[in-house]
One Martini backbone bead per residue (centre of mass of N, CA, C, O) as a GRO file, in nm:
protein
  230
    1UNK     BB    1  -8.075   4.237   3.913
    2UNK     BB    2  -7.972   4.502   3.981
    3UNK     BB    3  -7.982   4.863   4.017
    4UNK     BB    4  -7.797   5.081   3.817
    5UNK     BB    5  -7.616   5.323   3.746
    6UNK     BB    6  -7.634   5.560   3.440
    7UNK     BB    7  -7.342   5.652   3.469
    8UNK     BB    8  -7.165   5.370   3.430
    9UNK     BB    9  -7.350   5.250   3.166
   10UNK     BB   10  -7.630   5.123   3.326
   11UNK     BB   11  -7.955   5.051   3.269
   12UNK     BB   12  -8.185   5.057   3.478
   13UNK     BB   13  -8.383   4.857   3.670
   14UNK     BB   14  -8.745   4.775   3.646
   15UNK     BB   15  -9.042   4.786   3.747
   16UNK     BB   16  -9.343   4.678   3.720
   17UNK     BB   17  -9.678   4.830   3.732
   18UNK     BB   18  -9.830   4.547   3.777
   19UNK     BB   19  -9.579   4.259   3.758
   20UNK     BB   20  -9.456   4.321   4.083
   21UNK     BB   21  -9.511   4.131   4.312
   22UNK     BB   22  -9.546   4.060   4.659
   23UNK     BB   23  -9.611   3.747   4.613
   24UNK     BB   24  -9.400   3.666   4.437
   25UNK     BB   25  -9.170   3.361   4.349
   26UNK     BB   26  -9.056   3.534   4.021
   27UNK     BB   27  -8.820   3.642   3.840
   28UNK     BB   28  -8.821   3.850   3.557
   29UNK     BB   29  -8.574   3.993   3.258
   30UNK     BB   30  -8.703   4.224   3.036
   31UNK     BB   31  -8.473   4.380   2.927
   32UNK     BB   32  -8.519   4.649   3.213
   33UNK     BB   33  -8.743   4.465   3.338
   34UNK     BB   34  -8.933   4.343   3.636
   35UNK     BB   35  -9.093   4.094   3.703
   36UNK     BB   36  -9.320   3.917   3.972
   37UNK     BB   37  -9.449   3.597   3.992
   38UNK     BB   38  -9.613   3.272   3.952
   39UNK     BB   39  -9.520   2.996   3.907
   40UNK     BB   40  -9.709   2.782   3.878
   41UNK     BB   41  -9.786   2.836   3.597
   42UNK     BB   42  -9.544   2.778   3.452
   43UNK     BB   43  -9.518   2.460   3.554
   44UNK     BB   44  -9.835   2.355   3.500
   45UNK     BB   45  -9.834   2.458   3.152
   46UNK     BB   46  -9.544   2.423   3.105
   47UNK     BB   47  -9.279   2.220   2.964
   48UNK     BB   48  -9.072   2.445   2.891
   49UNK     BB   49  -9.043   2.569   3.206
   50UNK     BB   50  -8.959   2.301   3.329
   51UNK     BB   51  -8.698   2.288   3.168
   52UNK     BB   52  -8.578   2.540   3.259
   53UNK     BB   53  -8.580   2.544   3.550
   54UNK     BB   54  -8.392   2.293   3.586
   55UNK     BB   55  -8.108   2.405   3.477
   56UNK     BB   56  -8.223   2.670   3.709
   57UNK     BB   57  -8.310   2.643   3.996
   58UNK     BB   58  -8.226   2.976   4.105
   59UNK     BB   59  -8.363   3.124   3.929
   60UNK     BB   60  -8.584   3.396   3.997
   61UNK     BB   61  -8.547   3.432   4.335
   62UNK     BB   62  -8.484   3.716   4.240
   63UNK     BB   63  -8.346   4.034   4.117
   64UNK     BB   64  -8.016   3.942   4.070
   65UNK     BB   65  -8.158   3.623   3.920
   66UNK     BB   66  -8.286   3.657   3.691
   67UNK     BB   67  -8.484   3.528   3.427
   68UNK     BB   68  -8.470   3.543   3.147
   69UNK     BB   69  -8.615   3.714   2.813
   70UNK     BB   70  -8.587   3.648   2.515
   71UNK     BB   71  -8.769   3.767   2.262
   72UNK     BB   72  -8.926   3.996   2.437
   73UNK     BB   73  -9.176   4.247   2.494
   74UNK     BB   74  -9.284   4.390   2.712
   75UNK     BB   75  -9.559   4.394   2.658
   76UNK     BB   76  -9.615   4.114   2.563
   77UNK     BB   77  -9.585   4.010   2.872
   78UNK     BB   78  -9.809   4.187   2.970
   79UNK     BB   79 -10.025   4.017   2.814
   80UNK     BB   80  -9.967   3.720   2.889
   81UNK     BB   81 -10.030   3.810   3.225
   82UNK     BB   82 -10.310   3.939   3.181
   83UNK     BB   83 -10.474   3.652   3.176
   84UNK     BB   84 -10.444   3.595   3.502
   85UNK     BB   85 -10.436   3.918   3.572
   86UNK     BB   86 -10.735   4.057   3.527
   87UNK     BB   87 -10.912   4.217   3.731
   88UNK     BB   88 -11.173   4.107   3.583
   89UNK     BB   89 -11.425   3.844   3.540
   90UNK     BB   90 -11.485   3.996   3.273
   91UNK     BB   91 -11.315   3.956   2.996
   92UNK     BB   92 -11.226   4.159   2.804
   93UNK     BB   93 -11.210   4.321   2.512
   94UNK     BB   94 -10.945   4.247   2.269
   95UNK     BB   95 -10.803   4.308   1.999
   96UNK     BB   96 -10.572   4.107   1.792
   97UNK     BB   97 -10.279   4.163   1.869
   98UNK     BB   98 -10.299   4.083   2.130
   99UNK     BB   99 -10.354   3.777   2.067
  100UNK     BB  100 -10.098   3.745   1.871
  101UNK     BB  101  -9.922   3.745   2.092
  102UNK     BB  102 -10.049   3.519   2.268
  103UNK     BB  103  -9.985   3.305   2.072
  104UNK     BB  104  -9.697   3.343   1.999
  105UNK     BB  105  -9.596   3.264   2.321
  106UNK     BB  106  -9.720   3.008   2.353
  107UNK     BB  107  -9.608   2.842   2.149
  108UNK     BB  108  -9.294   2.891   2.230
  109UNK     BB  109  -9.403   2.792   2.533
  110UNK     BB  110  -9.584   2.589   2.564
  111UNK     BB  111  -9.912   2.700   2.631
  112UNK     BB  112 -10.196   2.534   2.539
  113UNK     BB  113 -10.445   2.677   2.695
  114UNK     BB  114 -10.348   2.969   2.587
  115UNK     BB  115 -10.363   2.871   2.282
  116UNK     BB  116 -10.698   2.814   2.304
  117UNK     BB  117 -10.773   3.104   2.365
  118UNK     BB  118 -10.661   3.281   2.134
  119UNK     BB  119 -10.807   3.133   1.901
  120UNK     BB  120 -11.120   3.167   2.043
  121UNK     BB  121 -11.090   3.494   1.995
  122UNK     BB  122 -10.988   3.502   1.695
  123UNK     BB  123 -11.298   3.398   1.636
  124UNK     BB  124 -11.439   3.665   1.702
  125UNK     BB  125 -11.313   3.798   1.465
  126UNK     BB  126 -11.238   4.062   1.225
  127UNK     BB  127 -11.064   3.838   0.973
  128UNK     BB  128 -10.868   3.867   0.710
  129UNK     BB  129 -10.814   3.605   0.531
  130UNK     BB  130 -10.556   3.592   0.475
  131UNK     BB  131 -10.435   3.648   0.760
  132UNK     BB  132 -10.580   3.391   0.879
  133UNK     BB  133 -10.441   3.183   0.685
  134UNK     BB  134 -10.130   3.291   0.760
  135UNK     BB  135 -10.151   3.257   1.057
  136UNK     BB  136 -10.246   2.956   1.132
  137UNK     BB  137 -10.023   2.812   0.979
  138UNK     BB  138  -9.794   2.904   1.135
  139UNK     BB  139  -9.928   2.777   1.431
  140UNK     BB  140 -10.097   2.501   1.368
  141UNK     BB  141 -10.407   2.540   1.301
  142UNK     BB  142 -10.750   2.422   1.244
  143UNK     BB  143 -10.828   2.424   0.959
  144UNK     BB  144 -11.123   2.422   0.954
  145UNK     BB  145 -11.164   2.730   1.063
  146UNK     BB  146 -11.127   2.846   0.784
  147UNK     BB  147 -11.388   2.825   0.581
  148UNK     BB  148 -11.463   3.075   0.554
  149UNK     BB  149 -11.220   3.178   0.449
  150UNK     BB  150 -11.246   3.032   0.184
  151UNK     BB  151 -11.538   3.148   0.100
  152UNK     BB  152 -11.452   3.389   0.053
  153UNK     BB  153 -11.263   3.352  -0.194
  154UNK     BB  154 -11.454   3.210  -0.360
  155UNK     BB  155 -11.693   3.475  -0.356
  156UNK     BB  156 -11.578   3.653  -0.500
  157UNK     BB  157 -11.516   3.827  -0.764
  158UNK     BB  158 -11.165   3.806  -0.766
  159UNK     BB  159 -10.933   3.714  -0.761
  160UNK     BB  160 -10.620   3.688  -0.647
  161UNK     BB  161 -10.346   3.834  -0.594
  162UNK     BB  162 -10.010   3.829  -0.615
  163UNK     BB  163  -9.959   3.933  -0.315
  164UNK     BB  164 -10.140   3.727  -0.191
  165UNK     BB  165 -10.025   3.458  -0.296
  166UNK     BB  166  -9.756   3.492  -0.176
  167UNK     BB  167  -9.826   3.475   0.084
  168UNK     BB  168  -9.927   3.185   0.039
  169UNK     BB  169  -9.939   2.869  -0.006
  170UNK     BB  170  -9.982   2.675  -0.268
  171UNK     BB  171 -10.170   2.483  -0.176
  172UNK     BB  172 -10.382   2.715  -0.137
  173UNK     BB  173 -10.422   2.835  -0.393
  174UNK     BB  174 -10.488   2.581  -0.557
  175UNK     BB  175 -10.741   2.533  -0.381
  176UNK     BB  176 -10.888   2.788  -0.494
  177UNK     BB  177 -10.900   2.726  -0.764
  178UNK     BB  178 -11.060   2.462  -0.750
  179UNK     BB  179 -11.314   2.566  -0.603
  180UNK     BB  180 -11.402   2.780  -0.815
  181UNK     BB  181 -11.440   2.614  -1.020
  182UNK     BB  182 -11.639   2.378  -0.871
  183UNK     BB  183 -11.865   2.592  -0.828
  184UNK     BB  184 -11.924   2.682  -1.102
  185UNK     BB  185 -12.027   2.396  -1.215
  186UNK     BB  186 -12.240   2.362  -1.019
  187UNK     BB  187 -12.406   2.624  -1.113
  188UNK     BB  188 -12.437   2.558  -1.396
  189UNK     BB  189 -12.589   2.275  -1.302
  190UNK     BB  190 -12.806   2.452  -1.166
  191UNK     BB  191 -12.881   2.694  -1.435
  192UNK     BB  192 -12.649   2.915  -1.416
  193UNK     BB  193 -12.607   3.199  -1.634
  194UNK     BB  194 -12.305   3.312  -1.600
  195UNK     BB  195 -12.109   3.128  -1.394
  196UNK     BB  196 -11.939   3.153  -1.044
  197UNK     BB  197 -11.884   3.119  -0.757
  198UNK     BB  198 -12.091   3.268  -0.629
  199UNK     BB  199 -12.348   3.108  -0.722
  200UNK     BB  200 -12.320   2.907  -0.559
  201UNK     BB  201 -12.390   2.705  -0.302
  202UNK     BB  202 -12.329   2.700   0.003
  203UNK     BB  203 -12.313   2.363   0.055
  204UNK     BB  204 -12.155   2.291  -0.176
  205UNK     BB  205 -11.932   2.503  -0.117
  206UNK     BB  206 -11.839   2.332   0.127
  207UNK     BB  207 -11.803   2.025  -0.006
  208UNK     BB  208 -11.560   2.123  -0.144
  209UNK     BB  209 -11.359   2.215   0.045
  210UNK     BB  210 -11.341   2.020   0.205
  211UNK     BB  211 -11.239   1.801   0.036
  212UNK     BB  212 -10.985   2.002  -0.087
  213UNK     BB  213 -10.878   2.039   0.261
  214UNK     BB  214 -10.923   1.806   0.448
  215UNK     BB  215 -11.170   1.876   0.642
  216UNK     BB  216 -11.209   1.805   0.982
  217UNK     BB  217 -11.472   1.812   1.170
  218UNK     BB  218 -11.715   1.884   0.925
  219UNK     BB  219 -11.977   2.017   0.860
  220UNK     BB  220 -12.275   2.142   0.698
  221UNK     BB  221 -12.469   2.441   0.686
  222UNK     BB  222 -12.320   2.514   0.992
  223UNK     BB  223 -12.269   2.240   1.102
  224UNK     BB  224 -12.016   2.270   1.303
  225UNK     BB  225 -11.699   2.092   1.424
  226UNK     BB  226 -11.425   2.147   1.567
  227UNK     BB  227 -11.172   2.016   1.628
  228UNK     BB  228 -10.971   1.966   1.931
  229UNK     BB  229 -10.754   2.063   1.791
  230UNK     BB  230 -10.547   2.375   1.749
   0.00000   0.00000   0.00000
């Protein structure tokens, strides 16, 4: 799609000034900006962009003829290529939002492998409990990993507010609430007067959770081990 005047009532079309390589041999139109990247990753990686390329084999071919991106921001298609094209051998450390991006796009576009990145990234960061495990559901990423935020709340002192509930499914709601029930009497049978969820031991209090979100490759007290399908 060529840079029309925008006397005529439309709008340049522009190039992006990182992702629109001298060597690529496809281009993306977000937006009003174009992309020129390298196919390659696009169907090695992705299953969605092998059926989408099949049906219009010449899209992408020129700036003409680009292949469009509905649904997508400059920017997050910008953070998404910047997986691959990132200047540095040892990748910087970015945001949450940034990762939260990479993954919303990996899970729509079907790229396996950058989503198990970017979950991998969002596991080093300091992700606020209910944010975290109303994220993971969303994108259908591996319970197991939730455990940490699970014990957070069941160790915190007040319950989860009607906000926070709201949040989160029925189901995780229940379950957090049978886990702290299930603290309390463990804490009070190892002999702890006026005992909380907070005061069970940390191993008991794994054996718990796992138990009520059946969560799968799990072993306790730190020696975790987290199922490979993310």
């Amino acid at each position: 799609m060529p840079a029309k005047d925008s006397h005529n009532g439309v709008s340049l079309v522009h190039h992006h000034p990182d992702y629109y390589l001298k060597d690529g041999n496809i281009t993306f139109l977000v937006q009003d900006t174009l992309f020129r990247v390298h196919r390659h990753f696009f169907e090695t990686e992705s299953q969605f962009f092998v059926k989408e390329f099949a049906k219009a084999p010449q899209e992408g071919s020129s700036d003409s003829s680009a292949f469009r991106l509905d649904k997508v921001s400059i920017a997050d298609f910008a953070k998404f290529l910047w997986v691959w094209y990132s200047p540095s051998y040892r990748r910087e450390s970015k945001p949450k939002d940034h990762w939260l991006s990479i993954l919303e796009l990996s899970t729509i576009w079907e790229f396996p492998e950058m989503k198990k990145l970017a979950v991998d990234e969002l596991q080093k960061l300091d992700i606020e409990p209910i944010e975290k495990i109303t994220t993971y559901d969303r994108y259908s990423i591996d319970k197991s990993l939730l455990l940490p935020a699970y014990k957070l709340l069941c160790k915190r002192a007040g319950r989860m507010s009607i906000e926070e509930g709201e949040q989160l499914k029925l189901h995780t709601v229940l379950g957090i609430q049978e886990a702290r029930e299930r603290a309390i009497r463990s804490a009070a049978e190892g002999g702890c007067r006026s005992p909380t969820s907070a005061d069970a031991d940390d191993e008991e209090l794994e054996k718990i959770l796992i138990d009520v979100f059946s969560l799968k490759g799990r072993t306790v007290a730190g020696k975790t081990r987290p199922s490979a399908n993310h």
